[in-house]
N, C-alpha and C positions, 0 to 999 in steps of 0.2 A: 511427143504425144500429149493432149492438153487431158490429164487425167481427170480435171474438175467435170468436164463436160461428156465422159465416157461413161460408157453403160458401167457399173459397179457392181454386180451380181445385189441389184435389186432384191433378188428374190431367194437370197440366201439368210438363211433360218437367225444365223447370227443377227440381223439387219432390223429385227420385229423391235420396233419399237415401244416402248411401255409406258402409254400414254393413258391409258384407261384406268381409273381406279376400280380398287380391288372390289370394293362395294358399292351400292349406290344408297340412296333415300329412297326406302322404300315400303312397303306394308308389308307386313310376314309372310302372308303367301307369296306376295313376289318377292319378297327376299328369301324365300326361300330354293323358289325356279332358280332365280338369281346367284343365290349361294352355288348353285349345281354348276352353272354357267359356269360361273366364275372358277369353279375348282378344275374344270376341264379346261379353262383360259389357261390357267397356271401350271395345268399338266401339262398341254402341247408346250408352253412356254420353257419348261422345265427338263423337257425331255427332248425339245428341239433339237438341242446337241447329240447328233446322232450317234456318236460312240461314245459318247456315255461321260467323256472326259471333265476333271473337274484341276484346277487350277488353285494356286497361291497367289492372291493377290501380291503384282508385281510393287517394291518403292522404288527400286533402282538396279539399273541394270546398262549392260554394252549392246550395243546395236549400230548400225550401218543407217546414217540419215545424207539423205538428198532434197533439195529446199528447191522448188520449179514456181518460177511466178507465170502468170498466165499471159501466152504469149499474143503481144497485139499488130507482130510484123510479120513477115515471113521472114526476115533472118530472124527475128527471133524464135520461128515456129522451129527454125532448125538447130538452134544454140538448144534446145529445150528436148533434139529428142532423145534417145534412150542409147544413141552410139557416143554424143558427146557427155551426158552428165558423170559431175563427180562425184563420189560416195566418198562421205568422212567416216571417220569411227568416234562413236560419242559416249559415253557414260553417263546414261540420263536419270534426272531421279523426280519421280514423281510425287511432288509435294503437293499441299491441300489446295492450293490454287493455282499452280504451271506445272510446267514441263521445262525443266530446267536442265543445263550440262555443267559438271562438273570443270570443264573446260571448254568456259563462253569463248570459243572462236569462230569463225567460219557461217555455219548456217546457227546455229546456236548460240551468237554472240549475245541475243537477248534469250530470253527462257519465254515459251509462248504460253499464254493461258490459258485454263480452258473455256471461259467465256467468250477467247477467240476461233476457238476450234467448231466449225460450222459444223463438221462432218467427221464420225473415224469410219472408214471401211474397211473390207479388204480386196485386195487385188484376186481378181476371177478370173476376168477373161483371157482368152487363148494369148499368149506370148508374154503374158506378162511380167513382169520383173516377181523370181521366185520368193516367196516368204513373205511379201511385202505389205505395208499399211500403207494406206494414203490418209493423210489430215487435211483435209480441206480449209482454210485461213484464209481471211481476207488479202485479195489481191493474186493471190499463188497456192501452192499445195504444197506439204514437206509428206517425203517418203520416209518409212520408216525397215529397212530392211533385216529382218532376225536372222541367225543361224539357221533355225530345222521349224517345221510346221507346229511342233508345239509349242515353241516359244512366240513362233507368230499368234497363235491363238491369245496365250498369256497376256502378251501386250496389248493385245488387242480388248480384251476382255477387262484388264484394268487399268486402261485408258478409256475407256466406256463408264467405266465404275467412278472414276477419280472424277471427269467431267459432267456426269449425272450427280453425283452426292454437293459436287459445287454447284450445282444448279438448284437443288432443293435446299440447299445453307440458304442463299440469296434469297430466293422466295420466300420461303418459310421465317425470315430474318425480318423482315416487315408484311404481316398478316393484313389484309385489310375485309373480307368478307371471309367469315368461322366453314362457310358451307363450301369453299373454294378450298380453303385450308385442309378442310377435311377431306374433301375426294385429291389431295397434292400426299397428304399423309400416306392416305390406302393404297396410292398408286408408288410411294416410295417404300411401302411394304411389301406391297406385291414384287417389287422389283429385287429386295433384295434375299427375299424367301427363296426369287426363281435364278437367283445370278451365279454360273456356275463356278462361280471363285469359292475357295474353301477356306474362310479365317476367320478370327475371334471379331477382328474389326466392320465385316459384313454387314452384323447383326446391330452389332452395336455404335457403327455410326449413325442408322437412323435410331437410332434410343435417342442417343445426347444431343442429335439435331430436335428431336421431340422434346425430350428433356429441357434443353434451352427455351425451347420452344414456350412452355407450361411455365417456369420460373420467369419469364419475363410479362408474360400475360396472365396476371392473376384475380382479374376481374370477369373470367371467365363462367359464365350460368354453369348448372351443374349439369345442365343434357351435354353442352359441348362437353365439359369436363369425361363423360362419359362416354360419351362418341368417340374421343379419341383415343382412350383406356382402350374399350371395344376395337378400334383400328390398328391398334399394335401388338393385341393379343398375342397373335402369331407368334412374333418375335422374341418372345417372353419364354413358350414354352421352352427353347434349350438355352434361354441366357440368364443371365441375372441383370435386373436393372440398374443404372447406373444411379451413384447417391442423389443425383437432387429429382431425380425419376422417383426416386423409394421414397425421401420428403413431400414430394406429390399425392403418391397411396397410402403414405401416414395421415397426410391431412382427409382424406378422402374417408377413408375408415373411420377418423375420429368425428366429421361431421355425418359421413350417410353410412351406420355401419349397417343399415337396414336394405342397403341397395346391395340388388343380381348382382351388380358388379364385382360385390369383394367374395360372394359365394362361385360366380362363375368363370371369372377372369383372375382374380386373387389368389385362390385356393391352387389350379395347379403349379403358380409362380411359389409359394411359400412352401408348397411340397418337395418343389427344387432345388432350394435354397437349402431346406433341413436336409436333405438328402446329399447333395455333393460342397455345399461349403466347408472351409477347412479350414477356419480363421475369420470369425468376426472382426477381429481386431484390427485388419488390414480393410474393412468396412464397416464401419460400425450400425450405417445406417440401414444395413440387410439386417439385421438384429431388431434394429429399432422397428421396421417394417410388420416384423416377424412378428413382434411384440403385441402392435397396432391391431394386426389382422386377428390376434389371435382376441384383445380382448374385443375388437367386433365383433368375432361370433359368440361374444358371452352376451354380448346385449340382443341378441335373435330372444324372439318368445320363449325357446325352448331352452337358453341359456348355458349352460355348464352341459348337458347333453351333448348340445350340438358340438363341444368343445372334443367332449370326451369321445366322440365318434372322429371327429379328424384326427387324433391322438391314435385310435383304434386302425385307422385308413396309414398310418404312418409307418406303423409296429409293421401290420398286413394281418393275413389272416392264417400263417406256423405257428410253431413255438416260438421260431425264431426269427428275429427280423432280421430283413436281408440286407441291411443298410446300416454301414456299422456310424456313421456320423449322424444319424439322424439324432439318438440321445443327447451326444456331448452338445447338442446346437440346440436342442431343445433346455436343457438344463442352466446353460448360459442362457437364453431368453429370460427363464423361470428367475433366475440369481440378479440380473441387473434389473428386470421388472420390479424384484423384492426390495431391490437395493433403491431406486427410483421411488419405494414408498417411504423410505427413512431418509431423503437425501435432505433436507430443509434442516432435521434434526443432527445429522453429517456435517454439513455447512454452519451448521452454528457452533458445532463442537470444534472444530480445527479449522475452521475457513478456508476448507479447500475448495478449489473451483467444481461447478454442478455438473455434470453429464450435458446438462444445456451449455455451459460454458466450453466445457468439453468440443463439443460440437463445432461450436460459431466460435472457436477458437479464444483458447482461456484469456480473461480479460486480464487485466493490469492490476499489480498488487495495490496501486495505490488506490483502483478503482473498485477491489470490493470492500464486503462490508466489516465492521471493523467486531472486533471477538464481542459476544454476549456477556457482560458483567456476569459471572457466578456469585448468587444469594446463597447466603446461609440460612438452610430450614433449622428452625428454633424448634424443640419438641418439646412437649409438654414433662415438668417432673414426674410424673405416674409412672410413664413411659420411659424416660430415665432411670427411674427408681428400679422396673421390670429388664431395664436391657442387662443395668450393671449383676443383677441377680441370676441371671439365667447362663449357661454354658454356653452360649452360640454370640454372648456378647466379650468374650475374653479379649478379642479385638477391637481396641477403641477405635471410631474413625468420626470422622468431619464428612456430614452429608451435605452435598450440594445441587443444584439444581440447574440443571440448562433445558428449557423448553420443555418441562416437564418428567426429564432424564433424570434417574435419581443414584448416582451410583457413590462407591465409598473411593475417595481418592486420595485418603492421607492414612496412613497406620503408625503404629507404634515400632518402636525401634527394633520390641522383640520380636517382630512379626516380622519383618523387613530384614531382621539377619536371619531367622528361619528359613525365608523364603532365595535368600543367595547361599543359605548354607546344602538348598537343595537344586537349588537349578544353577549354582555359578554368578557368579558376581555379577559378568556381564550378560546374561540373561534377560529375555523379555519377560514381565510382571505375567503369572497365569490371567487366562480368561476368565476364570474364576473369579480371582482375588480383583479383579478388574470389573467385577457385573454384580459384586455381592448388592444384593436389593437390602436397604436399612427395615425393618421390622417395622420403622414405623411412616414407611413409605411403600409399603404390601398394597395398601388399598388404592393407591393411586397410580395409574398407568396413562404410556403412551396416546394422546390423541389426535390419530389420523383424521383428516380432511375422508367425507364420502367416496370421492373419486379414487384415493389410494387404498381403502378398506376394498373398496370393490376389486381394484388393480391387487392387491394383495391375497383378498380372497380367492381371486381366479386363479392364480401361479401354484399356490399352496396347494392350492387343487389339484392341478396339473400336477405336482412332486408326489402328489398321494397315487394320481393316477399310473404314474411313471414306475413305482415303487411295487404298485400288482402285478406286474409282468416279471415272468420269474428269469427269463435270460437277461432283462435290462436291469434288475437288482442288483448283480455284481459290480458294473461299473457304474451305475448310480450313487452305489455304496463307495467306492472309492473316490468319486468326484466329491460329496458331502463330507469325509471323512476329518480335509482342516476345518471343517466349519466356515463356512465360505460365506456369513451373513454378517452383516454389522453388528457390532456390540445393541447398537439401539435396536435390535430387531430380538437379539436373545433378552434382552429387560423388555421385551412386550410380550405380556400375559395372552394374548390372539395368537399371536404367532406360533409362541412353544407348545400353547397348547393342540393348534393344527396339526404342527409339525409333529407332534410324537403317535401318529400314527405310521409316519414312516419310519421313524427309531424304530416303532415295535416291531413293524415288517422287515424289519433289521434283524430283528433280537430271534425271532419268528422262526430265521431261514436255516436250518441244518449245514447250509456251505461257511467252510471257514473264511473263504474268501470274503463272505458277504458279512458274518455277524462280526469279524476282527477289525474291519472298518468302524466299530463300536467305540475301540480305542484309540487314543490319539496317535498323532502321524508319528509322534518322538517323545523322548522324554521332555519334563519340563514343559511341554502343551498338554493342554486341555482338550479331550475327547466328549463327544455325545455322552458316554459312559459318564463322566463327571458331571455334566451338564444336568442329568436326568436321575441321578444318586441324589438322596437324602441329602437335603442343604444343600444342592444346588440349584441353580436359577431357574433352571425350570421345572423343577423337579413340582408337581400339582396333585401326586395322590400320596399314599402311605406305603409307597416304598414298589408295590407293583411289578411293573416295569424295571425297577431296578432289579428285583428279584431274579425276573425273566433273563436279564441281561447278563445276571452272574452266572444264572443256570446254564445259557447256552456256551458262555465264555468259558468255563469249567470242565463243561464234556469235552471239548475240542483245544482248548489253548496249549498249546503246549509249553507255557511258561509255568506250569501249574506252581510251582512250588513257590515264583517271584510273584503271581499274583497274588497267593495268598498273604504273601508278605504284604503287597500294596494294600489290602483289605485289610489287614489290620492295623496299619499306619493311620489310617487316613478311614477308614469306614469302620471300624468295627462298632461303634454304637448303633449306628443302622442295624448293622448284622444281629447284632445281640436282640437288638428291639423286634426286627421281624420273625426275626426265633421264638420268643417269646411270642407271639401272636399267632405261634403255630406252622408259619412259613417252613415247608422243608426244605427246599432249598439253602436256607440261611442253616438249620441246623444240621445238615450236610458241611458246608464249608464249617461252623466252627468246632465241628468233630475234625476235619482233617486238620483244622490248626493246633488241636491236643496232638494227630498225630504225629504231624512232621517239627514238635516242637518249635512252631514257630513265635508262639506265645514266650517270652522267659519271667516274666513277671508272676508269681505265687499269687498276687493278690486278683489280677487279672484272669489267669488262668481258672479261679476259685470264683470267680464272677460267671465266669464263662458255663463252668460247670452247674452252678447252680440255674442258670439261666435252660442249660439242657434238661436239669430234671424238673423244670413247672411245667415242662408239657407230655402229653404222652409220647408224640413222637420221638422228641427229643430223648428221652427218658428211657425207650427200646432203642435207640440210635449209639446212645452213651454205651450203653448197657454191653452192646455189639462190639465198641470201639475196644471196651474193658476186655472184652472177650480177644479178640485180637491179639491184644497185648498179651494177656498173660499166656498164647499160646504161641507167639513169636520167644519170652522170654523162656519157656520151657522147652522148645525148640533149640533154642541157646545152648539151654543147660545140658537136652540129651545127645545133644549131637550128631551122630549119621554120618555116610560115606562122604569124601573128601574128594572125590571123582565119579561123574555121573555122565554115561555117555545115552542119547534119546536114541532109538532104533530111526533106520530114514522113513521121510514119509510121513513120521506121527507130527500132529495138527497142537493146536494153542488147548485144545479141549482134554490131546490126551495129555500134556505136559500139567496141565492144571490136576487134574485125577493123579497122575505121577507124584506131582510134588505134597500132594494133600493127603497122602496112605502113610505118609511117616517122618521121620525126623530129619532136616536137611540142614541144622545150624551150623552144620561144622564144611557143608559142602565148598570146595576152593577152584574147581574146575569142571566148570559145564559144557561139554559139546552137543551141542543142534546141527550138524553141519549135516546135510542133505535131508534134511522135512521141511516141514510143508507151515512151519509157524510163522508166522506175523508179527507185525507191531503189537498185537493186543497183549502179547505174551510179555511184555518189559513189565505189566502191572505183577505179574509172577514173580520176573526174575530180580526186582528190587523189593522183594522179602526175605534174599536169600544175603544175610548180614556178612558172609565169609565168605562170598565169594571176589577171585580173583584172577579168572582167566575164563574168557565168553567166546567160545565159537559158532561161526552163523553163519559158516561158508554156503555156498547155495542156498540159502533161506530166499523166502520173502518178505524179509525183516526190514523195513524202512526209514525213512525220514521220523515221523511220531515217533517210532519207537528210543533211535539214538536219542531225542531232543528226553524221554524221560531218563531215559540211564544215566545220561550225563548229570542229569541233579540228584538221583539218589546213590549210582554206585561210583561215589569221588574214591573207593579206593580199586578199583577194578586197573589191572596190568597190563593183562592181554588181550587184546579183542580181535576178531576175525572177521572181517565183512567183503571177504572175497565173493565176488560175483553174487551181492545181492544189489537191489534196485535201489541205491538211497544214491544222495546228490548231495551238493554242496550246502544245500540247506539243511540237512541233519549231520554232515558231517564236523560243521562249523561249531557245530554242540557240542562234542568231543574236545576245545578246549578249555571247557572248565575242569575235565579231567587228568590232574597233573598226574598221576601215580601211574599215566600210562607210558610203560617202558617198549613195549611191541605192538603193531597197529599192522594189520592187513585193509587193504583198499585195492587191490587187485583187479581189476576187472569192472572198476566200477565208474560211476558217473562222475568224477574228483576232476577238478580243474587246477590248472599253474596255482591259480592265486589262491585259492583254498588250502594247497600242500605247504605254500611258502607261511601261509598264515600259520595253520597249525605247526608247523616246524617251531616256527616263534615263538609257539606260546605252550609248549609241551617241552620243557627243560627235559624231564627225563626221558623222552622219546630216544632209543638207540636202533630199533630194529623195524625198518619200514620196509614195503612193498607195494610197488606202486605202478604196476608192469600193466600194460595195456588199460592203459589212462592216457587222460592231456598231460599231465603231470612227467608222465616216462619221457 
């Protein structure tokens, strides 16, 4: 049977071909008729497939092929018909330009293309070979016989697909008239929006056929340029465009940021992009895109508004936004935008390759530019005379200068063994000690190019705007937390000053999650908290902010007793100075350094005090502290029962009223075990100097509260924390306390590697319980 020349179910839905592009050239009202049209083209088109079925684009696969040339004899009409043909079995695999067999023999001995493939159908009519594809080829026909009816479809569907997409490469490969181009576009749009294959590659091979398309014709007017943005819309909305696609709408935003196009077509591609990517770093140039689009909407009349409203359209309209990658991706745009305004100043300091190099592939050591000679700034004697005089010049250094960078890069020996005698020898230099501004390089800063001031100011923006929303605070806060900005960005007076409206919105927040990101990631680094402290680099008011920042870090830190220690290493003339100026806060903290003796110094201590009584507060604060004391000491003296059991049930309120009617100095065993007290209660029970066995069974005594016991009661024995709520993070506290000989943990949230740890580091531990835990 000569298959070329028989009826082929003509009129079989699969058969429609998509010839017609998607849109035409038209005026609004008719494109707008037209729009309707066309959407009901693409409905029937899309729904033709009557049971709804959707397929995986085939590459390779087994099937049953028969190869029939067209017969021009009568023996030959009967060598050809359906009693004598032979069926091979082939493993064919659908590459970008044939149909190829894994095993070229037989009918397969060449691989055919699909430029030669006149026709794919399917077999229809009454008797005909089941399953089957016909390919119509010059000269003859090859059969193609599947398994089961669905695979017939498959193949058929991406042999349709693989021979169309090489049809528009070819054309689309050499353009000769834009308006031809354009309705070949819409029509390979429309084609693959309605094709019922289901994969990533669908979408996105007409991208990169586009793509190519745009990077090799760049002489293109800006309607066409626009025209053809507008024709791939579509495609856009569930993809991401491919990198030299995203290098096209960078350049498009940096020359027309005033054009529909980046408000209408732009906008829900970049909402995409923030929304489900998961790694710039595996594209850089969806970032770059990100970047581009964002500062063209800064340049709209309406400027930073219109910014702050897509920002708003991001978040949504909860509390909570329903999109947990949209921050991290917006915060990376914000960090490498910032970073892209200091990269000239970057490049001159270490010659490393630019984010453009980055890009177009780093060039060749021998081909950049070679290190900028460091001048020595000569200061005037006055200025000499003033630095050697004053306390904040004990450290000598050699100021140098790179493109206006002014930072200290040589110190004295005493300062350099200080500095490994607290961070380790092999240690990285602080950020600090790395950005000290010289006194007599204060008036002179950073200066930006217009274009980066602007690039800069809009991002800054953006981390302020970022910083208002109270659910995105948290991990805002911890993404900021190393300090994630070049040295040259914290020695620019613009910057630190923007930027400390989100420190404060830091310092602000009542969550510990959010304001303990204040402090650095580890020891040995530098935190925001240092950065924004008296004498440091950015520090631009009289102490403030820093105030704020000890206030909040105090109420909630639970290192309380190591912080204060860091405060008075390393801040305490801050402290002293803002006391003095009436600051309560500061004269809160150096009362509780009288109390927990962490001051040893007489002469310091005697500084300290006099510094409390020049002001009033200070003066009734002191006053209070004295008061304390001598009824802690008299407490001492009268003593009281040595065994105190709380009835169950009683609260933190009644144990405070308990302990305050009378004498507890001698007390040695307290039981809580079934009320109702809390963490707030360890501020009680680390005033009780004799005690030495703590029961808290059933309580709701937690995490805070072990992390205080453990730094004021180092001689506590016994402790009881059977079935209460604390975890590995307050249990971990407990080994600073060696004097503990019996530990209950019972019932509680204790893991392997916490019990092994504390075992370790708890010499005298003999009597443990550890029964329905990870740990048992």
């Amino acid at each position: 049977m000569d298959f070329s020349s028989s009826p082929c179910g003509g009129s079989d839905h699969r058969q429609i071909e998509e010839s017609k592009p998607l849109l035409g050239e038209m005026s609004a009202t008719e494109g707008n008729r037209m729009g309707a049209v066309t959407c009901r083209r693409a409905l029937l088109h899309c729904n033709g497939n009557s049971n709804g079925m959707r397929y995986k684009l085939l590459q390779e696969g087994d099937i049953q092929v028969c190869a029939i040339r067209h017969p021009r004899t009568f023996l030959s009409k009967i060598l050809s018909s359906k009693f004598l043909r032979r069926w091979e079995p082939h493993h064919l695999t659908l590459a970008d330009n044939s149909l190829a067999s894994a095993t070229p023999t037989g009918y397969m001995e060449s691989s055919i293309s699909y430029s030669a493939i006149e026709d794919v159908q399917l077999l229809s009519w009454e008797n005909a070979p089941k399953y089957c594809l016909q390919l119509t080829v010059p000269g003859g026909t090859v059969l193609l016989q599947a398994a089961n009816s669905y695979l017939k479809d498959q193949w058929f569907h991406s042999l349709q697909w693989k021979k169309k997409i090489y049809k528009y490469k070819k054309v689309l490969s050499n353009p000769s008239r834009w308006e031809v181009v354009l309705k070949e576009i819409k029509t390979l749009v429309d084609m693959a929006l309605c094709s019922p294959l289901q994969d990533d590659s669908i979408h996105q091979a007409p991208l990169e056929i586009v793509s190519k398309l745009l990077s090799e014709n760049i002489s293109l007017t800006t309607q066409e340029q626009e025209n053809i943005i507008v024709a791939i819309a579509p495609l856009l909305e569930n993809n991401h465009p491919p990198p030299n696609l995203c290098e096209f709408f960078c350049k498009h935003c940096r020359e027309r940021p005033r054009s529909k196009v980046v408000i209408e077509v732009f906008t829900p591609v970049v909402q995409r992009i923030l929304k489900h990517n998961m790694d710039f770093g595996k594209c850089p140039r969806l970032r770059l895109f990100t970047q581009e689009y964002i500062l063209a909407l800064n340049e709209l009349n309406a400027g930073m508004e219109v910014v702050k409203k897509f920002i708003q359209s991001m978040h949504g309209p909860t509390g909570n936004c329903p999109h947990p990658r949209v921050l991290p991706n917006l915060v990376a745009v914000c960090l490498a935008a910032i970073y892209s305004c200091y990269e000239e100043f970057i490049n001159s300091r270490d010659n490393s390759p630019s984010l453009k190099e980055i890009r177009n592939g780093c060039q060749q050591q021998c081909d950049r530019k070679p290190n900028l000679p460091l001048r020595l700034l000569h200061t005037s004697p006055d200025l000499v005379s003033q630095e050697a005089t004053s306390a904040e010049s004990r450290l000598k250094s050699t100021i140098v200068t790179s493109n206006e960078i002014h930072v200290e890069v040589e110190r004295t020996n005493t300062a350099n063994q200080k500095l490994k005698a607290s961070a380790g020898g092999d240690s990285e230099p602080n950020l600090i000690d790395c950005l000290l501004v010289s006194p007599t390089c204060s008036a002179m800063s950073i200066e930006l190019s217009p274009q980066a001031e602007r690039v800069l100011g809009c991002y800054v923006e953006i981390l302020k705007m970022l910083s208002d929303y109270d659910d995105w605070r948290p991990a805002l806060a911890s993404l900021l937390q190393p300090i994630p900005f070049p040295k040259e960005a914290l020695a620019h007076e613009k910057f630190t000053k923007e930027l400390k409206y989100v420190i404060q919105r830091f310092a602000e927040d009542p969550r510990q999650e959010v304001h303990s990101c204040l402090l650095s990631v580890r020891s040995g680094k530098d935190g925001w908290f240092q950065l924004y402290s008296p004498g440091g680099v950015a520090c631009d008011d009289d102490g403030e902010l820093f105030a704020s920042m000890v206030h909040i870090l105090m109420g909630s830190c639970y290192k309380t007793k190591k912080f204060l220690l860091s405060l008075a290493e390393n801040k305490l003339g801050p402290c002293m100075l803002l006391a003095l100026r009436g600051n309560q806060t500061m004269v809160e903290i150096l009362c509780l350094m009288l109390e927990y003796n962490i001051i040893e110094n007489n002469d310091t201590q005697l500084q300290i005090i006099s510094t409390l009584e020049s002001t009033d507060v200070g003066r009734r604060m002191y006053e209070q502290l004295c008061d304390r004391q001598r009824e802690l000491k008299e407490l001492q003296r009268k003593g009281g029962p040595t065994r105190l059991t709380l009835p169950s049930k009683s609260t933190d309120a009644d144990l405070a009223r308990l302990l305050s009617s009378g004498s507890f100095g001698n007390l040695e065993n307290l039981s809580l075990a079934f009320t109702n007290v809390t963490s707030a209660c360890a501020e009680l029970l680390i005033k009780l100097p004799s005690l030495k066995q703590l029961n808290l069974w059933s309580t709701q005594f937690g995490d805070a509260g072990l992390r205080v016991l453990s730094e004021h009661l180092t001689t506590l024995q016994v402790l009881n924390l059977c079935e209460t709520p604390v975890t590995d993070a307050g249990l971990l506290a407990l080994s600073s306390m060696k004097s503990l000989c019996s530990l209950n943990m019972n019932s509680t949230k204790l893991s392997a590697d916490t019990y092994e740890d504390l075992k370790a580091k708890l010499p005298n531990l003999k009597e443990v319980d550890v029964r329905y835990t990870e740990a048992w």
